[in-house]
mmCIF file of the C-alpha atoms, coordinates in Angstrom:
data_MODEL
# 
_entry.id   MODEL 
# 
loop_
_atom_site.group_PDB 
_atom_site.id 
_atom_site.type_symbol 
_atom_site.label_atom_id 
_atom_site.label_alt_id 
_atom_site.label_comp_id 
_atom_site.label_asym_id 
_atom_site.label_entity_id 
_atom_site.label_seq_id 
_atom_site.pdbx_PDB_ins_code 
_atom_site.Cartn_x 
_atom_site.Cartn_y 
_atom_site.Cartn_z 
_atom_site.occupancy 
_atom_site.B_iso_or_equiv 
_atom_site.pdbx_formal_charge 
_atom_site.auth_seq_id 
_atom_site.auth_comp_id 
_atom_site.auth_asym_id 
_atom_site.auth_atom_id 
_atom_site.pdbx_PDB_model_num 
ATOM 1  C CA . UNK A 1 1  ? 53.653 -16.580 67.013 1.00 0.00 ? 1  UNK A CA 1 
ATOM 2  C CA . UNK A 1 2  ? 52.238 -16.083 70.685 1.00 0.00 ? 2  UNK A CA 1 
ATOM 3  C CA . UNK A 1 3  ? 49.000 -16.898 71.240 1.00 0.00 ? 3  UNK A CA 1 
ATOM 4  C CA . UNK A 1 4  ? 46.321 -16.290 73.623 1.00 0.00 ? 4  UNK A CA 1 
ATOM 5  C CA . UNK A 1 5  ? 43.017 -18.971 75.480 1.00 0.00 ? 5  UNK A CA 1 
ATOM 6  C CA . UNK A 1 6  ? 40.567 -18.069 77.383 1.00 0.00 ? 6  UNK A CA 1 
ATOM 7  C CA . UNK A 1 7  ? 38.068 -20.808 78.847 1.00 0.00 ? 7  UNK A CA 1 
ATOM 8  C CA . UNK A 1 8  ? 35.467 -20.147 81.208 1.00 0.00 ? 8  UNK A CA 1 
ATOM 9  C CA . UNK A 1 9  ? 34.535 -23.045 83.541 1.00 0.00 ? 9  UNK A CA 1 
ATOM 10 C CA . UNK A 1 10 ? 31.248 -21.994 85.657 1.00 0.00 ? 10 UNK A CA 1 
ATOM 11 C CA . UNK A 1 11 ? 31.789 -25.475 87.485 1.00 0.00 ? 11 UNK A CA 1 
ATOM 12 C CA . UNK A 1 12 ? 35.245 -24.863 88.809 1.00 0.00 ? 12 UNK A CA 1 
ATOM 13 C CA . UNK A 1 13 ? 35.492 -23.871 92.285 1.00 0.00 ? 13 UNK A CA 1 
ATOM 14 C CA . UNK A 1 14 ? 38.935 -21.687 93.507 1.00 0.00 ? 14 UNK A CA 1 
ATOM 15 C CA . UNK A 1 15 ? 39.605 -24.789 95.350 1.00 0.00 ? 15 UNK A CA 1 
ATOM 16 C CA . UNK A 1 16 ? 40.111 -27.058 92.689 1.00 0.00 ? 16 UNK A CA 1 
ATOM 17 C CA . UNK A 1 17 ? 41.831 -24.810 90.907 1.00 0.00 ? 17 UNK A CA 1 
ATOM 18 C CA . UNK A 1 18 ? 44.457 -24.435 93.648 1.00 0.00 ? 18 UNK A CA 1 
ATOM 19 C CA . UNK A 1 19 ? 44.627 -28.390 93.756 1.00 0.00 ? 19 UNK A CA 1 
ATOM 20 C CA . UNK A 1 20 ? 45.298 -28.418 89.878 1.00 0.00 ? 20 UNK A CA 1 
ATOM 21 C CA . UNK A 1 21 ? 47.615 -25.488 90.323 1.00 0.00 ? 21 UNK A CA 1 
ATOM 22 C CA . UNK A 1 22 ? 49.474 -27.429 92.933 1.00 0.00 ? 22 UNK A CA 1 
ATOM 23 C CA . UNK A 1 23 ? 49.699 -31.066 90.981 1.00 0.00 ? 23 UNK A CA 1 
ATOM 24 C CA . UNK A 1 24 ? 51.301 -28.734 87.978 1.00 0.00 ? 24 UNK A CA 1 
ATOM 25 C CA . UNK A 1 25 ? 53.888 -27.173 89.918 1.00 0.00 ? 25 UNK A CA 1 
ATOM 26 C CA . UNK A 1 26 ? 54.818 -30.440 91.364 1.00 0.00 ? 26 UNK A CA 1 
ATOM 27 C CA . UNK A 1 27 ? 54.718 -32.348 87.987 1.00 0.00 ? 27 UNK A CA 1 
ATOM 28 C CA . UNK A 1 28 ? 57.321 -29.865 86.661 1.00 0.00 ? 28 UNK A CA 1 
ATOM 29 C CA . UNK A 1 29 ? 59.013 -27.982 89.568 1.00 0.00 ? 29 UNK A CA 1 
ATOM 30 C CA . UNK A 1 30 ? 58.066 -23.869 87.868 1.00 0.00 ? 30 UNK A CA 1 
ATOM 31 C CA . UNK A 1 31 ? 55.593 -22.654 85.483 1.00 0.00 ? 31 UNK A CA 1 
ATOM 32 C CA . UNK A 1 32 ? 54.979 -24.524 82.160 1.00 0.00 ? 32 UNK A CA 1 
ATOM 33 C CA . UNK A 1 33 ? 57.674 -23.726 79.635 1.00 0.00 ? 33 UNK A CA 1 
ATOM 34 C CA . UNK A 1 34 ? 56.326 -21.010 76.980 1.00 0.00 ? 34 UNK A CA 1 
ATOM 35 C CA . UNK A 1 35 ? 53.773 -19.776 79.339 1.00 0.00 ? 35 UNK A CA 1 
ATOM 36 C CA . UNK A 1 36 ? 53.859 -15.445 79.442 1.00 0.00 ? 36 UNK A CA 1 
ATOM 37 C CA . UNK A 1 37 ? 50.834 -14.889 81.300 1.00 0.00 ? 37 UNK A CA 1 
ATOM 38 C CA . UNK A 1 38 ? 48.363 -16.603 83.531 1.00 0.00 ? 38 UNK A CA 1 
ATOM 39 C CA . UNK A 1 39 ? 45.576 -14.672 84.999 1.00 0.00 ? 39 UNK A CA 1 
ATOM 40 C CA . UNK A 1 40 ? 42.345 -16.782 86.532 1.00 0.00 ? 40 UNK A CA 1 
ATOM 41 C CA . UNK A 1 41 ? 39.461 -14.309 86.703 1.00 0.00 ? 41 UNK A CA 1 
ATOM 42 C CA . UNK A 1 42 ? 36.301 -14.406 88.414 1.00 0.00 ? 42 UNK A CA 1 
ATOM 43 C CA . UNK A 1 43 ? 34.986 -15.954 92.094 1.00 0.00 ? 43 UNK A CA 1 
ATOM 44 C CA . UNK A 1 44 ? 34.048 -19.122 93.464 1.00 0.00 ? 44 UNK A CA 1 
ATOM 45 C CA . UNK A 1 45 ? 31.956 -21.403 90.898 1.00 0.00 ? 45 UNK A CA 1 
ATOM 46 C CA . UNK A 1 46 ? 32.680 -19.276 88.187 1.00 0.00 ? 46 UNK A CA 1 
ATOM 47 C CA . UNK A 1 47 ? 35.999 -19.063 86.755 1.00 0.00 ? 47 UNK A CA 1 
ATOM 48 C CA . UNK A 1 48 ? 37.399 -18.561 83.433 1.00 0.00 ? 48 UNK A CA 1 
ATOM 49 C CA . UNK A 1 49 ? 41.659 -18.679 82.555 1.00 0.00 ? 49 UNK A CA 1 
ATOM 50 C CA . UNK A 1 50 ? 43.409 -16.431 80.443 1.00 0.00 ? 50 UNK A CA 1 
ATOM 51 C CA . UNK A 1 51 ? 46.846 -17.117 79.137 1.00 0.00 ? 51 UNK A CA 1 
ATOM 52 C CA . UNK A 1 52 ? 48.888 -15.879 76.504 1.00 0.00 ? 52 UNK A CA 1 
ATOM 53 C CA . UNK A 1 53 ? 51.833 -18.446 75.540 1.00 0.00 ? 53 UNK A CA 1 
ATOM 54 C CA . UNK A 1 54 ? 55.280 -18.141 73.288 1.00 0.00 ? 54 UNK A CA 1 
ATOM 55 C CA . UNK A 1 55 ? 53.482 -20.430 70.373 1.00 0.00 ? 55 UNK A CA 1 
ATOM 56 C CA . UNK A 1 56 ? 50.611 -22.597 70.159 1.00 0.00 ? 56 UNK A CA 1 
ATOM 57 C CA . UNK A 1 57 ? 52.860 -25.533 70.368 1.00 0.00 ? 57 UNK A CA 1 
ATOM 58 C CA . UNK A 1 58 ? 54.055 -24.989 73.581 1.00 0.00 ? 58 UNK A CA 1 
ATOM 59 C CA . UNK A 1 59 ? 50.020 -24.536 75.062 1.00 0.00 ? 59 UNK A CA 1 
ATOM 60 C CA . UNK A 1 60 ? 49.298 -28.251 73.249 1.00 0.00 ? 60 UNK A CA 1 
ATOM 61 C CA . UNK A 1 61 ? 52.566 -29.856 75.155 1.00 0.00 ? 61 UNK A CA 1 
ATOM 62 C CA . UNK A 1 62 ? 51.196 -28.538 78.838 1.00 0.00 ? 62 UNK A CA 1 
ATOM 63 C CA . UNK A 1 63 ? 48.154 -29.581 77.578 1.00 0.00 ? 63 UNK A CA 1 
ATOM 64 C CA . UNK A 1 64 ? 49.180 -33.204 77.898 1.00 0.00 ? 64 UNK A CA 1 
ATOM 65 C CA . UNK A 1 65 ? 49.906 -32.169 81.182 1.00 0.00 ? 65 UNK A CA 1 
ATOM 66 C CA . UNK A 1 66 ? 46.960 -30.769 82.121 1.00 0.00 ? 66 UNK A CA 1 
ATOM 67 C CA . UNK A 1 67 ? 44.096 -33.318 80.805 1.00 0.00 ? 67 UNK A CA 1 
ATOM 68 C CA . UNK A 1 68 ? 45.174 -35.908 82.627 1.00 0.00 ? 68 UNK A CA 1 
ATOM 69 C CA . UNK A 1 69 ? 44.972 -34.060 85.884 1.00 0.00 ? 69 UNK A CA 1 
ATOM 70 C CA . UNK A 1 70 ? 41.503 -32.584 85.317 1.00 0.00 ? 70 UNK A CA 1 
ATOM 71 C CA . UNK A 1 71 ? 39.940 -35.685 84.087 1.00 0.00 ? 71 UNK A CA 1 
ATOM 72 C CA . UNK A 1 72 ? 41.069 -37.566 87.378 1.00 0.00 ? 72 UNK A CA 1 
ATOM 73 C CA . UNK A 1 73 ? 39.364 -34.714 89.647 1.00 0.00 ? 73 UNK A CA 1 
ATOM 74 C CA . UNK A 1 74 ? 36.671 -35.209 87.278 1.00 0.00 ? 74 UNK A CA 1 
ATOM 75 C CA . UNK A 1 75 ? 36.309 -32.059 85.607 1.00 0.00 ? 75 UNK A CA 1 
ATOM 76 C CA . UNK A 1 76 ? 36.332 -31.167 81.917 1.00 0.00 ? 76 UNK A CA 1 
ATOM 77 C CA . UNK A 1 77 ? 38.586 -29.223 79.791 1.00 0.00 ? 77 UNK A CA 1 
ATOM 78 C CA . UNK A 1 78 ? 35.711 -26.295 79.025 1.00 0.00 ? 78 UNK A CA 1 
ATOM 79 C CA . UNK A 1 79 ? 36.206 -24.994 75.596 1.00 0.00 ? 79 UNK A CA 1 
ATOM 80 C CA . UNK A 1 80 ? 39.425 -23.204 74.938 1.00 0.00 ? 80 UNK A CA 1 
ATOM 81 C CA . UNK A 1 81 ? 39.038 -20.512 72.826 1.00 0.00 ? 81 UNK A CA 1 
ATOM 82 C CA . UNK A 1 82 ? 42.920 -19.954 70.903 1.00 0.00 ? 82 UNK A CA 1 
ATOM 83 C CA . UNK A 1 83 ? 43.362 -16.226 69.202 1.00 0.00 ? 83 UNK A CA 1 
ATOM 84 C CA . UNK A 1 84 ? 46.753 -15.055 67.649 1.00 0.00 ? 84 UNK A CA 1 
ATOM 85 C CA . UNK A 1 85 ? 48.435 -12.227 70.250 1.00 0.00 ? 85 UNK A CA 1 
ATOM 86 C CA . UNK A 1 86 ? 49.112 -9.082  67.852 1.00 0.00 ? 86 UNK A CA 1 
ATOM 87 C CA . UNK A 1 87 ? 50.559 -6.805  70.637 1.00 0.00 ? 87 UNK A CA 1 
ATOM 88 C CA . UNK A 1 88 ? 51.413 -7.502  74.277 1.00 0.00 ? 88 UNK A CA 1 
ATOM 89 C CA . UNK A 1 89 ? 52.146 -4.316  76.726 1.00 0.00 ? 89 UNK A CA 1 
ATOM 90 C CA . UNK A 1 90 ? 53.692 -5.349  79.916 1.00 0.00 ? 90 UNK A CA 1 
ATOM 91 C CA . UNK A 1 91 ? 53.609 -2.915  82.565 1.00 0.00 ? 91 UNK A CA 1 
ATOM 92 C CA . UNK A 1 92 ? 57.295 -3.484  84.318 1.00 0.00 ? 92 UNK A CA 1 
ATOM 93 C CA . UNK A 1 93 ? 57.176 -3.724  88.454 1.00 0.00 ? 93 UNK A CA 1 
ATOM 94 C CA . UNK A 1 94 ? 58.954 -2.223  90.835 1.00 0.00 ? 94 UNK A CA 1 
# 
């Protein structure tokens, strides 16, 4: 079942996020297996992630990417708020 987090993190700053971002990508070359969405919302100081992801399982694995990365820029993981996705419109792109 998909599932979607939020988490709002008032102490993150776009820059960090972009350094996190970055260390990600390198660690595993693309986006995180089972991730559908990733949308960071909000301005500098102030930012809170929303994902939805292919199962709960999958968000726990990149998880144990994630931590370590955030702890060593020493920030904290917020507090991820997990919901069950009952229906997911995509808009398709030209």
């Amino acid at each position: 079942m998909s599932i979607a987090m939020y988490s709002h993190h008032p102490e993150l700053t776009l820059e960090q996020f972009d350094q996190i971002d970055r260390r990600i990508h390198e660690a595993i070359g693309g986006e995180p297996k089972g991730m559908i969405h990733h949308s960071v919302i909000g301005a500098d100081h102030g930012l809170t992630v929303y994902e939805i992801w292919e199962s709960e399982e999958d968000f726990r694995s990149f998880g144990q990417l994630l931590m370590p990365i955030i702890t060593a820029m020493g920030l904290g993981p917020g507090q991820p708020v997990i919901t069950p996705v009952y229906r997911l419109v995509q808009e398709a792109r030209s």
